[in-house]
C-alpha positions, 0 to 999 in steps of 0.5 A: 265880190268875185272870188277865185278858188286858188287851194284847199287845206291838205290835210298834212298842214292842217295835222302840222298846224294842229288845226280845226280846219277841216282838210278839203276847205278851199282857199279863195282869192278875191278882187281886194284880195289882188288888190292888196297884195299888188299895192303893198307889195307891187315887185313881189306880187308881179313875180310872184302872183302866178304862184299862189297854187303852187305855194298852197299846194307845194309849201316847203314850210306852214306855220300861224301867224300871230294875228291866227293867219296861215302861212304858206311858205316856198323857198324859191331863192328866197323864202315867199310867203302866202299869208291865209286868213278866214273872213268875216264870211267864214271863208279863208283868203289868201292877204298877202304875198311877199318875200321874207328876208333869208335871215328871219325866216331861217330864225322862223326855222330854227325857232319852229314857227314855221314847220317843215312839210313833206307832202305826198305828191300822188295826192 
């Protein structure tokens, strides 16, 4: 499968998340990947799917998911979610891409499911 590599963990989430990700490890997205996201979210992957890098490298909040994904999130109008999760290979994928409703993901806020990031921007 191709493979396009989209970000790495910065070593401010993977301190956030408490993670035993090594900061540096890249993030990838693949063909099935793109084909996910487009069908099961065609309207925010049309708007959104030029913005990965930038929600992986400039997140407003990171928090993990239930099933063990991380969550990027960007507050552009609306709260966009970039869901990362490691594969059967070892490597992390960027699944999915969607906007969160403004209520839940302020009840993510209030609740610290999703933490506040504050990166250096000369990194």
């Amino acid at each position: 499968m191709a493979q396009n590599q989209i970000g790495e963990f910065r070593e401010e989430v993977v301190s956030i998340l408490g993670l035993s990700i090594k900061p540096g490890t890249p993030i990838y997205i693949g063909e099935s990947n793109l084909a996910h996201m487009a069908e099961s979210h065609p309207s925010d992957f049309r708007k959104y799917n030029g913005l990965m890098n930038r929600i992986i490298t400039e997140p407003d909040y990171v928090g993990v998911c239930d099933d063990g994904s991380v969550e990027y999130v960007r507050s552009l109008g609306q709260y966009i979610k970039l869901a990362v999760r490691v594969a059967g290979d070892g490597l992390y994928y960027a699944r999915s891409l969607y906007h969160i409703d403004n209520g839940a993901a302020e009840r993510k806020i209030r609740q610290r499911k999703w933490k506040r990031v504050r990166l250096d921007k000369q990194k």
